[in-house]
C-alpha positions in Angstrom: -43.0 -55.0 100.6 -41.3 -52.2 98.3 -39.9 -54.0 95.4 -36.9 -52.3 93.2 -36.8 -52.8 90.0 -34.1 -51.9 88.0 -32.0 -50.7 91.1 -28.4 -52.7 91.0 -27.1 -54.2 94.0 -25.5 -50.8 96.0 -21.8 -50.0 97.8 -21.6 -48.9 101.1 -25.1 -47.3 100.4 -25.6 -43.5 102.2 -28.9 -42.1 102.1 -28.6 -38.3 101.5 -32.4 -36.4 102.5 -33.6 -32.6 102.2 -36.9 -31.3 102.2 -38.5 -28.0 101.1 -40.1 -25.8 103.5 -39.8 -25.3 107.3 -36.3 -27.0 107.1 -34.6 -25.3 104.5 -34.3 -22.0 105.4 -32.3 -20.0 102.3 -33.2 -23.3 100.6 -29.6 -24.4 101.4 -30.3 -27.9 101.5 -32.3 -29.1 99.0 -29.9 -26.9 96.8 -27.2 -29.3 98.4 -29.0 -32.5 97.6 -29.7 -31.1 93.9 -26.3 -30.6 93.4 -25.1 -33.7 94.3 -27.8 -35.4 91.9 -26.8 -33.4 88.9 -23.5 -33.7 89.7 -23.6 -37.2 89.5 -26.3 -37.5 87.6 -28.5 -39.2 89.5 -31.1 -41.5 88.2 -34.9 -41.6 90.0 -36.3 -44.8 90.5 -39.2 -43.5 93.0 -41.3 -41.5 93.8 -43.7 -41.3 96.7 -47.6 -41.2 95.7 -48.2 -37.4 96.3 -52.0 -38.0 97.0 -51.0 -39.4 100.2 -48.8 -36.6 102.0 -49.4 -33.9 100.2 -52.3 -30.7 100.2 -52.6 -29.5 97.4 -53.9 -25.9 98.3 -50.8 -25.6 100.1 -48.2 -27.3 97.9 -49.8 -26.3 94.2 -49.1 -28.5 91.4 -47.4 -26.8 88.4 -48.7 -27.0 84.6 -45.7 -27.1 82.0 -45.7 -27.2 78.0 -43.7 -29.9 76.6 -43.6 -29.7 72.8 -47.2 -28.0 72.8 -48.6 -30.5 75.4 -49.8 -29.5 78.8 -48.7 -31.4 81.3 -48.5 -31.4 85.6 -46.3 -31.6 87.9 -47.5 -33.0 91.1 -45.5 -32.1 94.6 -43.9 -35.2 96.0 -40.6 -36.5 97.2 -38.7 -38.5 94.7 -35.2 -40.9 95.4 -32.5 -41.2 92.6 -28.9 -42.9 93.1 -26.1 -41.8 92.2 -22.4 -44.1 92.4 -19.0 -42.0 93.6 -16.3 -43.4 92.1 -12.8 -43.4 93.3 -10.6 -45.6 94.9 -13.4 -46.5 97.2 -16.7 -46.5 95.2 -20.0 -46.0 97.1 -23.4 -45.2 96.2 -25.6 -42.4 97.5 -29.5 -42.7 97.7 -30.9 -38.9 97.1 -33.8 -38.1 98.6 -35.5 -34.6 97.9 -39.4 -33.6 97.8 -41.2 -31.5 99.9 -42.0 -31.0 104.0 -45.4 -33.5 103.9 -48.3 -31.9 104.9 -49.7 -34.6 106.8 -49.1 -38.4 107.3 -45.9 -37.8 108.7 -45.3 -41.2 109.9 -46.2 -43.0 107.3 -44.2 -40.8 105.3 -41.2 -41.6 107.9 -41.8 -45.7 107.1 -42.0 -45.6 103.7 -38.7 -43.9 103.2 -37.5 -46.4 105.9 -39.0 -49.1 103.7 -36.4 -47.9 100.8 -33.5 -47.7 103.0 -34.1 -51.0 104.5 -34.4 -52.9 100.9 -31.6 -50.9 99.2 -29.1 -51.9 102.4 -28.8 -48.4 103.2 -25.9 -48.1 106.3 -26.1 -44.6 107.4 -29.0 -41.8 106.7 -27.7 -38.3 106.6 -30.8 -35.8 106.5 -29.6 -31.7 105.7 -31.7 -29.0 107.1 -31.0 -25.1 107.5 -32.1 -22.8 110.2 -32.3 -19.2 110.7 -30.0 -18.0 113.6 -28.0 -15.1 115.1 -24.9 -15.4 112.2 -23.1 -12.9 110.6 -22.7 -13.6 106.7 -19.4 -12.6 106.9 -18.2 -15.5 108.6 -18.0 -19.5 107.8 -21.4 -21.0 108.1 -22.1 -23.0 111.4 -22.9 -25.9 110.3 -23.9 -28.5 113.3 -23.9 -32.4 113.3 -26.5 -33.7 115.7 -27.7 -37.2 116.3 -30.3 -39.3 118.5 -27.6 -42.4 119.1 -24.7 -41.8 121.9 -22.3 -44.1 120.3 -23.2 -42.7 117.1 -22.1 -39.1 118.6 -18.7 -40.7 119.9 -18.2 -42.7 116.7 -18.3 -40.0 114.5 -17.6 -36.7 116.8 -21.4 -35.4 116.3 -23.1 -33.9 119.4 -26.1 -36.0 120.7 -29.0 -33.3 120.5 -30.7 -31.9 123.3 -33.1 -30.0 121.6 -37.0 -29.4 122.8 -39.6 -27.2 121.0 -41.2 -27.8 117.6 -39.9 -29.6 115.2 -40.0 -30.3 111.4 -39.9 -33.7 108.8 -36.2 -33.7 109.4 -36.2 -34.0 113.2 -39.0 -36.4 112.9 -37.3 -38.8 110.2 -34.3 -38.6 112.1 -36.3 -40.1 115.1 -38.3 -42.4 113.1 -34.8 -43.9 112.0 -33.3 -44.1 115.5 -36.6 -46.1 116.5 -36.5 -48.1 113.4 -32.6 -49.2 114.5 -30.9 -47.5 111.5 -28.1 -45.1 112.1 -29.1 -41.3 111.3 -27.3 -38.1 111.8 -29.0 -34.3 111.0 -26.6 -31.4 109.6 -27.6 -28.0 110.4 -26.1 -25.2 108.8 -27.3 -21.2 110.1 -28.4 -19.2 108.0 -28.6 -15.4 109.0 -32.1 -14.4 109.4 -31.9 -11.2 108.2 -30.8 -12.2 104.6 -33.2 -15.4 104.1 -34.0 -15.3 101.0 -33.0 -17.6 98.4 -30.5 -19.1 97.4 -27.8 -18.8 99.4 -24.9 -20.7 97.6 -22.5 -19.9 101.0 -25.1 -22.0 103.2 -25.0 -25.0 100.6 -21.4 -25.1 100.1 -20.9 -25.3 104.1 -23.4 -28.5 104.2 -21.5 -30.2 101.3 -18.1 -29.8 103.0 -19.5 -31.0 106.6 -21.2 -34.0 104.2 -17.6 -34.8 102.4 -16.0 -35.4 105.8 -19.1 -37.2 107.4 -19.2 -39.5 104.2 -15.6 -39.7 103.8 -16.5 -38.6 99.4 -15.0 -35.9 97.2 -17.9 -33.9 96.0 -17.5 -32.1 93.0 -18.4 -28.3 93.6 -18.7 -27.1 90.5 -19.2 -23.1 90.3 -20.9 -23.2 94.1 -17.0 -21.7 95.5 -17.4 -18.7 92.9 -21.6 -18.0 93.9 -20.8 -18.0 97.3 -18.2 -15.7 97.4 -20.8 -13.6 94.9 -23.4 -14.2 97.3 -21.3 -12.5 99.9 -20.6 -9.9 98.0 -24.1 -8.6 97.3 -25.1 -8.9 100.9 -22.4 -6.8 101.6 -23.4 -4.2 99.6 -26.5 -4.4 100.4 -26.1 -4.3 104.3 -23.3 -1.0 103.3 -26.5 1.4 102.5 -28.1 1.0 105.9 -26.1 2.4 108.7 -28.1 0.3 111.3 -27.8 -2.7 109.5 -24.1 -2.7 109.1 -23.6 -1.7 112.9 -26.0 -4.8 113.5 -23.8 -7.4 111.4 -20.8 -5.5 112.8 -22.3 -6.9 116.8 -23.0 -10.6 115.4 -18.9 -10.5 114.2 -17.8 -9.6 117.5 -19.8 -11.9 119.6 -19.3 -15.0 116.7 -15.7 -13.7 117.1 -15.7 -13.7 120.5 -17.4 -17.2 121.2 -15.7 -19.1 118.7 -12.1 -18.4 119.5 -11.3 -21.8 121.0 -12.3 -23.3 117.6 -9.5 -22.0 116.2 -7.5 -25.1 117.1 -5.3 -27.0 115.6 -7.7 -29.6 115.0 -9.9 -27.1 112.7 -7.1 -26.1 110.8 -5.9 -29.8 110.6 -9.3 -30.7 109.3 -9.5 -27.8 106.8 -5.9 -28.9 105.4 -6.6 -32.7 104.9 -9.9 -31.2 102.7 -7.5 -28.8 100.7 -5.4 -31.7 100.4 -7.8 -34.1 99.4 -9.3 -31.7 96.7 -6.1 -30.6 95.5 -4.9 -34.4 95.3 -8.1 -35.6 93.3 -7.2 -33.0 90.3 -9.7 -30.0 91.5 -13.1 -29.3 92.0 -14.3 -31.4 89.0 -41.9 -22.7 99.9 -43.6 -20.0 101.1 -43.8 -19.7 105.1 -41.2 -19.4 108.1 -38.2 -21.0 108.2 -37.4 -23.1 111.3 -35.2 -21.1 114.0 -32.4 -22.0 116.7 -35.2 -22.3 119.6 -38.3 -23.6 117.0 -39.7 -20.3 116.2 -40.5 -18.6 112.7 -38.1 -15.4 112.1 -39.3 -13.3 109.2 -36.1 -11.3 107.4 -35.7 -8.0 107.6 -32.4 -7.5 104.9 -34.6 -7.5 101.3 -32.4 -6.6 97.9 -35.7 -7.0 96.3 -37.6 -3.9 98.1 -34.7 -1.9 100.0 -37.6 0.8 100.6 -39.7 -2.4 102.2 -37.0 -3.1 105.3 -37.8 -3.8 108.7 -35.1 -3.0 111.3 -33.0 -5.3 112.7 -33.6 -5.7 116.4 -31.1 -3.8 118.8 -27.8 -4.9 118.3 -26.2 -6.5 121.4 -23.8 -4.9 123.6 -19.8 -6.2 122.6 -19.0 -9.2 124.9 -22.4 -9.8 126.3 -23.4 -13.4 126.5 -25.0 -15.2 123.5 -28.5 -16.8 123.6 -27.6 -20.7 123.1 -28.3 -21.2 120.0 -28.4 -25.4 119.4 -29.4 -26.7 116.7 -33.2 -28.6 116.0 -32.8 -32.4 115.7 
């Protein structure tokens, strides 16, 4: 039995999840869960034992002075809440660590353990993959879940996804299991400018979690680095002929496949969240990242080492067919 102390009784409780690592390509969402958290300010009232999931050779702890004292800080996955007020006040429970390195199901029950004893309702869990996107277009960002009426409920699409998988796809299950309502939100990254951050990425999983959640979220300066972000990848993709000609493809096949989502639901959608903002007084790890069909996908676009570039693969021919590219549960 967990036992909370110190907690308060929670609202319409949400559990919001990222981890570190093979989900969080560009880092995009634990960046999103560590906005919301000093956003709101969250407070942590756990924190998993990091003997139990953790290897230390691969996730390193970190020593720190404070005031002259040497201290450590151990890898592990901690959970603070946060309360959104408003007309309708609800509380989030943030969780944000690290991809475990082993003891994955009893990782999975433990942080089932806390969602059952806080009364948590829903569990929303934020990854990031590397796919086939342009930057110069929104960010795909993709709502999956295990549970039909959950998909029809809350117009997600029920994932049909096979191949490897990471802590997110695996929580997700172990919460569909454990009877507990769970949805994944995937945004693309493009693989050939991985590296973090990428503030565009994390703004696009915010805005899909503000209409999931039905919550303002409080962006902050994330609008002005993403359209920063952009900017610097398009300068740096403007010095290599190929690589422009590569991002030019991805536009024209995004362009091309996505034209029947310029409906008058999207727009609709768009308008009720400028409305909503506008109404509230304003904005107030080392390895591969997990891919479309499981894989790792190194980058090849580096601001860091422009000498150091490896080419992009061949560009494909305007108006062929893309490869499906679904999103991992």
């Amino acid at each position: 039995m967990i036992e909370l102390e110190g907690v308060p009784e929670l609202i319409d409780p949400v559990m919001v999840a990222a981890f570190e690592g093979w989900n969080d390509a560009g880092d995009a969402a634990s960046t999103a869960v560590a906005h919301l958290d000093r956003e709101w300010k969250g407070e942590v009232f756990a924190a998993l034992d990091a003997e139990d999931y953790y290897d230390f050779q691969v996730n390193r702890p970190t020593v720190w002075l404070d005031a002259g004292v040497r201290k450590i800080t151990w890898p592990t996955t901690r959970l603070s809440v946060v309360r959104v007020g408003g007309e309708k006040p609800r509380d989030l429970v943030l969780v944000r660590g690290i991809e475990p390195s082993m003891r994955w199901r009893s990782f999975c029950n433990e942080i089932l353990g806390f969602a059952h004893e806080l009364g948590v309702e829903l569990v929303v869990i934020l990854g990031a993959l590397l796919g086939d996107t342009p930057h110069t277009r929104p960010v795909p960002v993709s709502g999956v879940t295990s549970d039909a009426d959950l998909a029809r409920r809350m117009d997600l699409e029920e994932t049909k996804y096979e191949g490897p998988t990471g802590i997110v796809g695996i929580l997700q299950e172990a919460c569909t299991h454990a009877g507990v309502p769970a949805v994944s939100l995937w945004a693309a990254v493009p693989h050939y400018v991985s590296q973090p951050p990428n503030p565009k990425a994390t703004l696009a999983l915010l805005n899909r979690l503000e209409d999931l959640i039905d919550v303002r979220i409080p962006l902050g300066e994330l609008p002005e680095d993403a359209r920063a972000w952009q900017v610097g990848v398009d300068q740096l993709a403007a010095e290599d002929s190929e690589v422009a000609e590569y991002v030019q493809s991805l536009e024209e096949a995004r362009d091309t496949a996505e034209l029947p989502e310029a409906s008058g639901e999207a727009i609709a959608r768009e308008f009720e969240r400028y409305l909503r903002r506008r109404d509230g007084g304003g904005p107030a790890g080392s390895g591969g990242h997990a891919t479309a069909d499981g894989s790792d996908s190194p980058p090849f676009l580096r601001g860091d080492n422009p000498s150091g570039r490896t080419r992009p693969p061949k560009p494909p021919k305007p108006g062929a067919d893309d490869e499906d590219s679904s999103s991992e549960d």
